[in-house]
N, C-alpha and C positions, 0 to 999 in steps of 0.2 A: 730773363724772368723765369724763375723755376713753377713748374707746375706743380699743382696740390693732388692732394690724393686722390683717383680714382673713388668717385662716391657713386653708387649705383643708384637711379631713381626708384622710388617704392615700387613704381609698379612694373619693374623691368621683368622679364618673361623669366629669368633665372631664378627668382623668388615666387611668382607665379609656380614653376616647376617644382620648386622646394615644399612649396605649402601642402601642391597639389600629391606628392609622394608623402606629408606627412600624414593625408588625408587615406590614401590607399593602403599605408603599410599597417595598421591594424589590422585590415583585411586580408591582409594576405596573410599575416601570421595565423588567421585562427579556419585560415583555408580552410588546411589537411583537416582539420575536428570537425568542421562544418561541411565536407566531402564524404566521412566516416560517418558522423550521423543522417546524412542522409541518404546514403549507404545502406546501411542498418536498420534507420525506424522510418524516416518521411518515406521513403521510394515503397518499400513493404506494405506501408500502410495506406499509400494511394491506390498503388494496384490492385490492394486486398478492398477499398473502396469500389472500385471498377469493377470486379469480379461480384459485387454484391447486387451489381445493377443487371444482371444477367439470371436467366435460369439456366443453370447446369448442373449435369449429374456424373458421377466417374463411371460410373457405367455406359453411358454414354459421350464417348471423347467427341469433340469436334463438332456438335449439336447441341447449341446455345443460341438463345431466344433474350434478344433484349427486353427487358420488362420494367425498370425504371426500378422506381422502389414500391414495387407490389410484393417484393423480399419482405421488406420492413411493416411493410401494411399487414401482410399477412402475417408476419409473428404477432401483431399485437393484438391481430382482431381473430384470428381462429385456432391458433396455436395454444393450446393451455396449458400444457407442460411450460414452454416459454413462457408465460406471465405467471404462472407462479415460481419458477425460478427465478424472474425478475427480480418480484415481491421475497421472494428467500435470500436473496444475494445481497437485497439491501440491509435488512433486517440484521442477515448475518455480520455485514461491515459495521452498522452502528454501532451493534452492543458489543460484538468483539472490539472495536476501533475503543469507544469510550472505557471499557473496562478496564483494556491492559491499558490506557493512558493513564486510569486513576489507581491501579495496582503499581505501575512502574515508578510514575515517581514516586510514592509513597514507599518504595523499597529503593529509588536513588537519593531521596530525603533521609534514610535509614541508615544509607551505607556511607555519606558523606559527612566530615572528610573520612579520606583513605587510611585504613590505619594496617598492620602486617594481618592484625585480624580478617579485616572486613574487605583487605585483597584475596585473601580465602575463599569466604563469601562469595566475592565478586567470580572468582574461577568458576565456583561450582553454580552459581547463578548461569555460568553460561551454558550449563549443560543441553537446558534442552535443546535452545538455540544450533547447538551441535548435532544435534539427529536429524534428520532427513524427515520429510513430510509422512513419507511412504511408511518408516520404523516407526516413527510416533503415533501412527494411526493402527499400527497391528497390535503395538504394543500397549494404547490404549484401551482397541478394542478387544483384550485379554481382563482391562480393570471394568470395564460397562459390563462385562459378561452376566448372565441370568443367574446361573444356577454358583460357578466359582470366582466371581467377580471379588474384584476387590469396596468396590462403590455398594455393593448390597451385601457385603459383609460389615461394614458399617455402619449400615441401616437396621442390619439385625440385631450390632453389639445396642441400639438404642430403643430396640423394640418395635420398629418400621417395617412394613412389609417389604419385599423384594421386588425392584421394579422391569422392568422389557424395557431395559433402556434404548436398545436399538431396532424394537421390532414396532416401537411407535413410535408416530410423528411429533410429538411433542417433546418428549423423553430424547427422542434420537438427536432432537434438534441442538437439544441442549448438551448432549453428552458431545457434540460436534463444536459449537461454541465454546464449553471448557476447554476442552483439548485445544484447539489452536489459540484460547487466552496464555494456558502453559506455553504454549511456544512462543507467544509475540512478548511474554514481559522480559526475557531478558534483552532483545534488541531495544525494545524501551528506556528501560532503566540505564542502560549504558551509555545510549543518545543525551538521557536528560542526568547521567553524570559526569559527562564529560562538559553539559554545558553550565553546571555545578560550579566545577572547579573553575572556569572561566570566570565567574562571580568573586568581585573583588572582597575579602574578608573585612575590608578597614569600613563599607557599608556596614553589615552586620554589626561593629564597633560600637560605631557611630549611631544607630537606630538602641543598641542599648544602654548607653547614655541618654540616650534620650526617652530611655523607657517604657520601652516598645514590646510587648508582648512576642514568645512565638509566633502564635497565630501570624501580629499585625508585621513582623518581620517575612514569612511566608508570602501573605497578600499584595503589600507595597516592594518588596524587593527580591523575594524568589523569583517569585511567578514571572513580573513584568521582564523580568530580564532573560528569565528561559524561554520565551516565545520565539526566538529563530530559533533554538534547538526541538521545542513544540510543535513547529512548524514543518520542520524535518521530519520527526516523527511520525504525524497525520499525513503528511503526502505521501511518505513510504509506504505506514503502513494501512494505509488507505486501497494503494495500487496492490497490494501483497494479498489483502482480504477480498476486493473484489475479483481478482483471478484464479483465487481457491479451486484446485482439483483434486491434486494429489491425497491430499490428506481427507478429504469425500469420499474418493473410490475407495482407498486402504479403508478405511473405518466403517462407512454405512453402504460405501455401493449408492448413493446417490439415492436410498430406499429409506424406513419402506414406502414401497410405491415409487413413486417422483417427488414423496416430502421435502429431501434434501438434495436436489438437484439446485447446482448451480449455475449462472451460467457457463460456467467452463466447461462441467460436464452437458448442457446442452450442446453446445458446439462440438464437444467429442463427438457426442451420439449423433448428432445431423451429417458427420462429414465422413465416420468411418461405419458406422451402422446403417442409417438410411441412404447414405452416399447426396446427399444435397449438399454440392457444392454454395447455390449463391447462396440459400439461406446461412450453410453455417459460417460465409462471410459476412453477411448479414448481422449477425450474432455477435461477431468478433469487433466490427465497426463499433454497436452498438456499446460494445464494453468497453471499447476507448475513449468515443465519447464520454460515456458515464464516469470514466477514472478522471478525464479532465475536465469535466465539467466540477465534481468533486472535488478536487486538488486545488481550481480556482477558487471557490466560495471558500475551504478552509485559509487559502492563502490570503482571502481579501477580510476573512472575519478577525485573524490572527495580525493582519497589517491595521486595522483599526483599532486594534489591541494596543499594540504597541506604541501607539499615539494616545 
């Protein structure tokens, strides 16, 4: 009698082995990325946690006093530079975050589709995005100027008086807000054109045969379908707004006074001007916090969107 085939039972240890490497080999491929990022941002950012729990000074090395978070207590309850850079940093995220979202697409709705034109366009759209925080801030602060500015020469072509754009706090606040709206529309527009063309054209078609208004083509099938490219958008440029320095110092110096101090430039001033170590970890924690805690609520308002 001949024997039949070698049939293994389900639950033999060789299929056990099998499952259980099917189980692990994900993991191990996304290792090396998950080694790298925690490399780079987890490890950094626990330790900078740690350091926040401490008082320490560079002036004094090696003489550090655990304090818990009397760092955090005390930015919020006696520090008032820090709470009003709080209150400025947010202010400043919103109206810059909502502006250049409602200026961007309205110039990727403009420039879509692509034509050899309106690839033109799109070049020179990316200019400002090409300067650097530091030249956009010198070179704006040349157009705010008092006496030869470019912004109170066109106040005067209208009969306006001339305004101190950046020697007060309302004025400076705003000449600060424009300038980095000019910078954030081109990364906009280009996020929400690329998620444009991803938009299949045979909807569009099909909504005007059925005789659908711009507008109600905008509302029912623009919109709902750029929300993961929206989505991107608000968490970039979310993270981008609330760590604003560079283009503060170039432009107002963080003045006048501490009107436009952010927190970025709090945390400069605590760590290399007054040398307070925990606090200006303290500082830094807090602003990570605040980017993710940010970044969630947009992602959880933009996922019920989408449903």
């Amino acid at each position: 009698m001949s024997a039949g085939p070698l049939v293994k039972p389900h639950g033999t240890p060789s299929r056990a082995i099998g499952l259980a490497s099917e189980r692990v080999l994900p993991y191990l491929l996304i290792a090396p990325a998950a080694l790298l990022v925690g490399m780079v941002f987890v490890y950094p950012a626990v330790h900078n946690a740690w350091l926040s729990l401490w008082d320490w000074k560079l002036t004094a090395p090696g003489q550090a006093t655990f304090v818990g978070l009397s760092n955090y207590v005390e930015l919020f309850r006696n520090n008032q530079v820090f709470r009003q850079a709080f209150n400025f940093t947010l202010v400043y995220t919103v109206v810059t975050l909502v502006v250049s979202l409602l200026l961007g697409l309205v110039a990727a709705l403009l420039l879509h589709p692509l034509s050899t034109t309106r690839r033109l366009l799109v070049g020179l759209l990316l200019l400002p995005y090409m300067i650097s925080p530091v030249a956009a801030g010198l070179g704006w602060g040349l157009i705010w100027g008092r006496e030869f500015g470019l912004a109170n020469f066109l106040l005067g072509a209208v009969g306006a008086e001339p305004v101190m754009w950046l020697a007060k706090p309302v004025p400076a606040a705003a000449a600060l807000m424009t300038t980095e709206i000019w910078r954030s529309i081109p990364f906009v527009s280009l996020v929400l054109l690329a998620g444009l063309a991803a938009i299949p054209s045979e909807l569009y078609e099909a909504a005007r045969l059925d005789g659908a208004s711009p507008w109600q083509e905008i509302r029912t099938i623009t919109l709902p379908l750029l929300m993961p490219s929206l989505s991107l958008v608000i968490v970039f440029e979310t993270i981008f707004k609330l760590r604003v320095f560079d283009l503060i110092i170039a432009l107002t110096g963080g003045g006048p006074g501490t009107s436009t101090h952010s927190l970025g430039v709090v945390l400069y001033r605590l760590y290399f001007r007054y040398f307070e170590g925990g606090s200006s970890a303290a500082v830094g924690i807090i602003l990570l916090l605040l980017g993710g805690v940010l970044a969630f609520v947009y992602l959880k308002l933009t996922g019920e969107a989408r449903r």
